[in-house]
C-alpha beads as a LAMMPS data file, in Angstrom:
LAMMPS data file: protein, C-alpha beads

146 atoms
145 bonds

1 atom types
1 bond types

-500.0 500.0 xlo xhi
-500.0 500.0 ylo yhi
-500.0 500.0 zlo zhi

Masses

1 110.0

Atoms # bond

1 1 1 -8.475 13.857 -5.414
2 1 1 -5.544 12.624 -7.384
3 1 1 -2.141 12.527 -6.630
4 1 1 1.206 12.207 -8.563
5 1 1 4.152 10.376 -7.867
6 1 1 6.244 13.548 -6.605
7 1 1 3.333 13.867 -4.298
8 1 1 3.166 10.594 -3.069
9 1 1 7.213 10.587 -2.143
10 1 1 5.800 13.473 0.211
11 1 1 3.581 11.511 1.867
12 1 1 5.294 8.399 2.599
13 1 1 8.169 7.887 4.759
14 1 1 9.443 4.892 2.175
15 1 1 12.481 5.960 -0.182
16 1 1 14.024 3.689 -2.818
17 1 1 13.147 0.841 -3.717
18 1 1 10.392 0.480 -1.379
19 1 1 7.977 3.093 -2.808
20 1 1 5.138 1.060 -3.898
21 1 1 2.709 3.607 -4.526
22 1 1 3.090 4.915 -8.065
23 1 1 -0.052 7.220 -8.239
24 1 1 -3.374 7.496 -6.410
25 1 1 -6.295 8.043 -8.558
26 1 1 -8.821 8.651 -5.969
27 1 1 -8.909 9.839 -2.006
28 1 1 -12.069 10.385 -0.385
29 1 1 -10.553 11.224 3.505
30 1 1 -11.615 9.008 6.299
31 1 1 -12.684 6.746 3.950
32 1 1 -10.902 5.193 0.914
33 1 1 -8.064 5.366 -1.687
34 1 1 -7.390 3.805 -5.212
35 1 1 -3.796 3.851 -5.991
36 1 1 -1.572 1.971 -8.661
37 1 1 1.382 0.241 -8.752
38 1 1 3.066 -0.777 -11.707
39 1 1 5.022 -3.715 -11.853
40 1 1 8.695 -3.449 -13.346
41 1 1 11.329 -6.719 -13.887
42 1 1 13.750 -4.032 -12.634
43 1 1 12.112 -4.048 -9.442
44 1 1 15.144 -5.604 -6.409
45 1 1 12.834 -7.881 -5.312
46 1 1 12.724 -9.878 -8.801
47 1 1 16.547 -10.598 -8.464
48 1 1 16.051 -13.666 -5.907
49 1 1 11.895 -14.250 -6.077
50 1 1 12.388 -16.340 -8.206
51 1 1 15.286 -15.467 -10.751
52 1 1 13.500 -18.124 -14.276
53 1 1 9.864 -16.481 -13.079
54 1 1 9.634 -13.563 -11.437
55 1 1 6.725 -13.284 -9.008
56 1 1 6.045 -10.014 -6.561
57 1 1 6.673 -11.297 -3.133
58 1 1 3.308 -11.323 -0.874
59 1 1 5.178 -8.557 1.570
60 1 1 5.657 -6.571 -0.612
61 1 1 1.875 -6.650 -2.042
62 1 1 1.060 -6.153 1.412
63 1 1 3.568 -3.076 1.555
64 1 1 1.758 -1.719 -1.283
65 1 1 -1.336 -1.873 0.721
66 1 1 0.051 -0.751 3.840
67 1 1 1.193 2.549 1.650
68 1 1 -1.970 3.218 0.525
69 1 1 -3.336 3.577 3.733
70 1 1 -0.953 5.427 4.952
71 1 1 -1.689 8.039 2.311
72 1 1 -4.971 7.947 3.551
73 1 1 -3.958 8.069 6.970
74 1 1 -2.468 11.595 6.500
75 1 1 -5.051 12.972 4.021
76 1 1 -7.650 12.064 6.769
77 1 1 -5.987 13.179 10.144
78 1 1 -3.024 15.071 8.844
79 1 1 -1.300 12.779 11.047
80 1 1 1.694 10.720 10.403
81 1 1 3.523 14.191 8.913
82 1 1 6.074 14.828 11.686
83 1 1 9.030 12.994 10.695
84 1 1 8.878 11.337 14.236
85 1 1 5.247 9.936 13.808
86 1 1 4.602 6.719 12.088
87 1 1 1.740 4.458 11.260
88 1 1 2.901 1.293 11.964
89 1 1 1.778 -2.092 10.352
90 1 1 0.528 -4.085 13.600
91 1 1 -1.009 -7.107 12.310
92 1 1 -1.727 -8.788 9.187
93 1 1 -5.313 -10.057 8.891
94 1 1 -7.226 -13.005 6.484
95 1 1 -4.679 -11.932 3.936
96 1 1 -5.336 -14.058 0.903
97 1 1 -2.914 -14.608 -2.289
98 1 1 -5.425 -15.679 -4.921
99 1 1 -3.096 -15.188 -8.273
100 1 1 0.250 -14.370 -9.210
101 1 1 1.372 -10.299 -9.665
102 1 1 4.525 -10.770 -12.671
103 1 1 6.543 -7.735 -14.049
104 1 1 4.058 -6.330 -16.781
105 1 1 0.931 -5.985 -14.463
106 1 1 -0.515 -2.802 -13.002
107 1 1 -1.999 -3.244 -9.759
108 1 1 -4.922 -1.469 -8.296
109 1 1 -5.372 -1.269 -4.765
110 1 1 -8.047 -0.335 -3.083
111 1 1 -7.920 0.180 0.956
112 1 1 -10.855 1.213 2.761
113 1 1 -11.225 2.204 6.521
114 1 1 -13.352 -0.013 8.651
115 1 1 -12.321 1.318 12.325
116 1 1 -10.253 4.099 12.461
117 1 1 -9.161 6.399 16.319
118 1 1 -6.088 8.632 16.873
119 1 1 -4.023 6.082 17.485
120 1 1 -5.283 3.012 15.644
121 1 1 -6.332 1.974 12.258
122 1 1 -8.010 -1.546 11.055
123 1 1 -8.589 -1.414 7.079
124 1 1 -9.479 -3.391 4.258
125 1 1 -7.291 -3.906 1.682
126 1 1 -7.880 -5.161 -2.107
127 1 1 -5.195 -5.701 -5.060
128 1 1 -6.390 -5.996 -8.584
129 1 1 -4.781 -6.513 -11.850
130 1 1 -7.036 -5.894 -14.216
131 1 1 -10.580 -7.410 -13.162
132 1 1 -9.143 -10.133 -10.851
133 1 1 -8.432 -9.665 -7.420
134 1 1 -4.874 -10.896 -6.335
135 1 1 -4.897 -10.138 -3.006
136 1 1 -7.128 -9.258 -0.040
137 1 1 -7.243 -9.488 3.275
138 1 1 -7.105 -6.725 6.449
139 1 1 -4.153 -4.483 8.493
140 1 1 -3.970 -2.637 11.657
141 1 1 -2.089 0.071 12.334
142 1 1 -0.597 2.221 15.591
143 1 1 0.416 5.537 15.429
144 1 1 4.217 5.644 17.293
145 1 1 6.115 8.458 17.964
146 1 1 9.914 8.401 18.270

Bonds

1 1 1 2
2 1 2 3
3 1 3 4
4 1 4 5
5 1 5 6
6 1 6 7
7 1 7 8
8 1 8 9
9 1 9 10
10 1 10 11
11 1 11 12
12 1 12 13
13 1 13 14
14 1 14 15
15 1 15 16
16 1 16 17
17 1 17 18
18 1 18 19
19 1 19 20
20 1 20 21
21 1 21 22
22 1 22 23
23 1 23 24
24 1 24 25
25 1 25 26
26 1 26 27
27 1 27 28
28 1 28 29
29 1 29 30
30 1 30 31
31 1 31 32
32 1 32 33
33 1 33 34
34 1 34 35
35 1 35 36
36 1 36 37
37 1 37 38
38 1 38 39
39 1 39 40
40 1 40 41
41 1 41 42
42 1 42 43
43 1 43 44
44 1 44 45
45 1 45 46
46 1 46 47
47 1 47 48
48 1 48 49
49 1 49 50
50 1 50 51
51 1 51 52
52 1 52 53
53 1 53 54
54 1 54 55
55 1 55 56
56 1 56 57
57 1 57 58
58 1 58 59
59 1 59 60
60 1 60 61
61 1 61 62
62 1 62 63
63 1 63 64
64 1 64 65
65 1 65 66
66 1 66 67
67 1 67 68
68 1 68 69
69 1 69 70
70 1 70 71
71 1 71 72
72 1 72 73
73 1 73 74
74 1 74 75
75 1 75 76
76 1 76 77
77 1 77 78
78 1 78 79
79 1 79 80
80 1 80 81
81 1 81 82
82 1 82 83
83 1 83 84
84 1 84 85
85 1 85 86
86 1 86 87
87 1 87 88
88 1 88 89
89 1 89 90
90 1 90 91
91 1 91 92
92 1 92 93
93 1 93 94
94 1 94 95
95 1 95 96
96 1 96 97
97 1 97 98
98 1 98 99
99 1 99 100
100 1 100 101
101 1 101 102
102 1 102 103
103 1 103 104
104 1 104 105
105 1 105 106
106 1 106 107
107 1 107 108
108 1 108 109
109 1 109 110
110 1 110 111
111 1 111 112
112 1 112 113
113 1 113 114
114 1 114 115
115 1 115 116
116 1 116 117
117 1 117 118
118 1 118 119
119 1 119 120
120 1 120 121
121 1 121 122
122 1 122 123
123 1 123 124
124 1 124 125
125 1 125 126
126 1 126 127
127 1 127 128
128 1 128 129
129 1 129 130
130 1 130 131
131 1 131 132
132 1 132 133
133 1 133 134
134 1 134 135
135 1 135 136
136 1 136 137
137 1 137 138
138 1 138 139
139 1 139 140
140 1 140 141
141 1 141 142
142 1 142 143
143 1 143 144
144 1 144 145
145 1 145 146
């Protein structure tokens, strides 16, 4: 299953300028998702980190991630739809920053599920650009209403 960008807005409770899902290219449910984000040096976050290099802050790589699986989230359970339920980001994991993501890159991510209830989450996550791996490391979620 693929998905386009107008269908990823509908999936994620994010609006400008904090999509960072630009497309998913695969979605097996309950699972794993691939999903892309390409990296623009009109992004906000390259106005301050850092203004002579621009480097894409580790949050929001991790963002990215945390996206991802929240795509997956709702293609799995069909869960996380109301506008009063969220998956929240509870904890950040082992999360490694092995290279540098600069405006120019595409990243892949791939998230996997490794424990997954109706009210908790624990994934993998994995950021590529190209055939090196930026970024990896593990999230868990909660499902909150409000």
């Amino acid at each position: 299953m693929t998905m386009t960008f107008e269908q990823v807005k509908d999936h994620l409770k994010q609006r400008f300028p904090l999509i960072m899902v630009d497309k998913v290219l695969e979605l097996e449910p309950g699972k794993r998702i691939r999903t892309i984000k390409n990296v623009t040096g009109n992004e906000l976050q390259f106005l301050g980190h850092f203004p002579h290099f621009a480097i894409m802050p580790g949050t929001s790589i991790i963002e990215a991630i945390g996206q991802s699986a929240s795509i997956l989230f709702s293609r799995t359970t069909g869960k996380g739809t109301n506008p009063k339920e969220y998956m929240v980001l509870g904890a950040v994991n082992d999360m490694r920053f092995l290279v540098p993501v600069v405006p120019g890159d595409t990243m892949t991510i791939d998230v996997s599920i490794l424990k997954m209830t109706d009210e908790a989450a624990l994934i993998e996550g994995v950021a590529r650009v190209q055939d090196a791996v930026v970024t990896r490391g593990r999230l868990s979620f909660a499902r909150r209403i409000v």
